[in-house]
N, C-alpha and C positions, 0 to 999 in steps of 0.2 A: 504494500500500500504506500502511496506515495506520502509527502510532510503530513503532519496531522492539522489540523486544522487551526486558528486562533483560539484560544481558549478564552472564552468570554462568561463570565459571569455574571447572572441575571439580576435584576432587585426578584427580591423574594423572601416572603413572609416565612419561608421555613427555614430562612437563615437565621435559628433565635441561638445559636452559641455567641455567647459576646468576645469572644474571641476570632470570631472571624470580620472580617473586614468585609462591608456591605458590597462591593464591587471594584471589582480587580481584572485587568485584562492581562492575558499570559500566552506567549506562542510558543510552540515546539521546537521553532527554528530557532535561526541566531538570533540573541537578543538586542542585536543592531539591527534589525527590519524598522524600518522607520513605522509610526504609526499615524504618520500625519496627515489626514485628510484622506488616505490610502481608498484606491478601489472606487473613486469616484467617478460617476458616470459625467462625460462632457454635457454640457449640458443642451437640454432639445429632447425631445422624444414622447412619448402615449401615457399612457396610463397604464395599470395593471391586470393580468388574468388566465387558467385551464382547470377546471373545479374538482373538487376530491375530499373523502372523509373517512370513518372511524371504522374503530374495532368493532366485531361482529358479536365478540364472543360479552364485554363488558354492556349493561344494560343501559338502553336507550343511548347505546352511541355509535351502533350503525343503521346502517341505511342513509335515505338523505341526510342533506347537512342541515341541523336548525344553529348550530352554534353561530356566534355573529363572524364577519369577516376579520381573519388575522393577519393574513400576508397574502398579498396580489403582487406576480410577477406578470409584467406582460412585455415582451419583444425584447427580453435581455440579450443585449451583444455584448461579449468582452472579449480580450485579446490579454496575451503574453506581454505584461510593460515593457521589459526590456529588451525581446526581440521581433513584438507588435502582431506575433503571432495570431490568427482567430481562434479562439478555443469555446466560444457559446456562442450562438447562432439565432437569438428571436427563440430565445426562452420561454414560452408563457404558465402558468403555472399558479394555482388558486387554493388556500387551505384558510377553513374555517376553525372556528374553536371545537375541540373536543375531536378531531379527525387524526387518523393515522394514514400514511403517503410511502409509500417503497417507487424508490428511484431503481430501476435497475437497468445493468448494459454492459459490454464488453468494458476492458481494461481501453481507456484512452478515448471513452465515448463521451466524455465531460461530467462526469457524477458528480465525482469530486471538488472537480473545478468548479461549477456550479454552488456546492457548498461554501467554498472559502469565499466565495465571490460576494454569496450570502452575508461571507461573517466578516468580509472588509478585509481580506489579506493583502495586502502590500505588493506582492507580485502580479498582479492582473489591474487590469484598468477597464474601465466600462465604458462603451462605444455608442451604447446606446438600450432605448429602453428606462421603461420606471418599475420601483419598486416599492410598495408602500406594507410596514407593517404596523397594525392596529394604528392606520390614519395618517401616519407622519412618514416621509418619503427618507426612508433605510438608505439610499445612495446618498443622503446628503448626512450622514453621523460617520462618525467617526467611529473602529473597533470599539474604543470603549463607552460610548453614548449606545450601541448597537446593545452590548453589556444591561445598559442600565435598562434599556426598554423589555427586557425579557427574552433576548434571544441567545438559547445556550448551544457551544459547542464542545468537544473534548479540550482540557488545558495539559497542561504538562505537569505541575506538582501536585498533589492533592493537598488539597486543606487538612487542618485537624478534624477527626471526625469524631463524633457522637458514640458511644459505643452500640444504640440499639440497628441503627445504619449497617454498620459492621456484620451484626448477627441478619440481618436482613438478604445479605449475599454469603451466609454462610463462610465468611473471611475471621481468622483469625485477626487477634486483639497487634500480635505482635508486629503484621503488616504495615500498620503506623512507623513504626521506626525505622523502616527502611526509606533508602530513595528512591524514585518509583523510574528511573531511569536503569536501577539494576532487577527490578521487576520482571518478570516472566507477561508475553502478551499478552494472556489470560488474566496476571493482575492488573496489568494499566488498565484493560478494557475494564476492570469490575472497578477501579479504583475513579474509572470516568462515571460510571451511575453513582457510587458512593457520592463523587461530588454533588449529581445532579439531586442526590436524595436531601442532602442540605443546604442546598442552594433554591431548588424550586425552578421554575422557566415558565414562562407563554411557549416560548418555539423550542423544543429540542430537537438538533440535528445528529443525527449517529452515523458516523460516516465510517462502514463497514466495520460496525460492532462487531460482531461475530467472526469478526479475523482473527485467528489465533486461541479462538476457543475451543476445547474440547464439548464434550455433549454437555457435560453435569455444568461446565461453568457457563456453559452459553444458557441453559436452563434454569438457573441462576440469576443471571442477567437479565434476562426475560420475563422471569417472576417479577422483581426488584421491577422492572421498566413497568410491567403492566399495573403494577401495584401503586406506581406513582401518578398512572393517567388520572384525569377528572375533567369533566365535565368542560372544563374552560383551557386546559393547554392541547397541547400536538404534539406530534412527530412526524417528523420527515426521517425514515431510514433509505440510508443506501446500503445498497449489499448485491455482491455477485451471485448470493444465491439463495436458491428457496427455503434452506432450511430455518432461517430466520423469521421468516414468514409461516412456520409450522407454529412456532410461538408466541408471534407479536404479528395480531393479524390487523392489517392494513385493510381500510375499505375502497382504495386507491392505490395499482400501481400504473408507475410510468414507467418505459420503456425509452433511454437516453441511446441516441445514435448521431455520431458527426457534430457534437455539440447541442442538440437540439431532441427536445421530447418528442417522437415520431407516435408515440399509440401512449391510449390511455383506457385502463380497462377496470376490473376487481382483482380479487387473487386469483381467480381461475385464467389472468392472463401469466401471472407466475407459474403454474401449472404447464401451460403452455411452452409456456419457453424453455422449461424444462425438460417439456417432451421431445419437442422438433428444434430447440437451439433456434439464435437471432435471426437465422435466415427466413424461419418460420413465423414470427413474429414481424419482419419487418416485413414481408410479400405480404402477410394480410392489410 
């Protein structure tokens, strides 16, 4: 998997340790990436929108959407800053409160990018297109204004955590004391829901959680993730593959090819894709 994503931290009511810091922006990469003003779209362009919603399995949050409007993408373009490369193409893409969203697609199909692009990474620039979440246009904030409106991604350190958290992913007490840079994939990935457990979000992005999990951790994960949905936030996962989707059921996925989301279905288009592979999916 490629850099992880900006680590942005939400406001949120379930951040009550007074020990942690209300909101904090963190990257995986060098911590010379500038954060200023990063990921701005020039400006000119539409308004936002490709609609999608929740889990099947949790009550009264699948089928349609009645949650109010979160995040409207419509006609995102962005390119490589430094070598102006295109890498998103007229993006459009819609998610209301309470809805779960699976991005998925070949390696190099734009998921990812898409994501950071989301969270204001500093290597991409925005060509065009708008993006509004809950009302206020996301290309004009900054990573850490992105932070304070509720948009969360994976960070690099984990905060101090609560001990009932901990039991919540089945992780030992002693996990705290380490660095999470000498971490096994398994625990960074549980060590990013840890975070999101006390921190809270409107938007959680998972950008291919289930990389480097075995069954039990990814099952784990999964619990822990559906356990913290309600009524009022989201999720956006991305992931290569369906078995994520056996656990954390999406009532929306998308299908990412050449920078751009070419189909939009249920899980039965995950199914799909698994049967007959991209070629099958995108000829329809």
């Amino acid at each position: 998997m490629a850099l992880t994503l900006p680590s942005l931290l939400p406001t949120s009511s379930a951040a009550s340790s007074p020990s942690l810091p209300p909101h904090r922006t963190l990257f995986t990469g060098p911590s010379t990436l500038s954060l200023n003003r990063s990921c701005r779209r020039r400006r000119s362009g539409p308004r936002a929108s490709v609609a999608v919603d929740s889990p099947a399995e949790a009550g009264g949050r699948g089928g349609s959407s009645s949650g109010e409007l979160l995040l409207e993408v419509r006609g995102l373009s962005a390119v490589i800053a430094e070598s102006k490369k295109e890498v998103l193409r007229s993006v459009d893409l819609t998610v209301h409160q309470g809805e779960i969203h699976a991005i998925m697609g070949r390696n190099g199909s734009g998921k990812s990018t898409f994501s950071k692009v989301l969270a204001g990474h500093p290597q991409y620039e925005v060509t065009g297109g708008v993006v509004t979440f809950k009302g206020q246009n996301l290309l004009d904030m900054d990573p850490e204004e992105r932070s304070h409106a509720g948009l969360f991604t994976s960070f690099q350190d984990p905060v101090e955590i609560p001990d009932p958290k901990l039991a919540m992913l089945n992780m030992e007490k002693g996990f705290l004391d380490g660095h999470v840079n000498g971490a096994s994939g398994g625990q960074k990935k549980r060590s990013e829901i840890l975070q999101l457990a006390v921190l809270g979000a409107d938007l959680c992005i998972l950008d291919e959680i289930d990389s480097g999990l075995d069954v039990d951790a990814l099952q784990d994960v999964a619990k822990a993730i559906n356990g913290l949905l309600t009524p009022d936030n989201s999720i956006l996962m991305i992931t290569h593959y369906r078995r994520l989707l056996d656990y954390i059921k999406p009532a929306y996925v998308h299908i990412m090819e050449d920078g751009r989301i070419i189909k939009t279905g249920d899980a039965s288009l995950a199914k799909q894709l698994e049967e007959g592979g991209f070629k099958a999916v995108s000829a329809t």
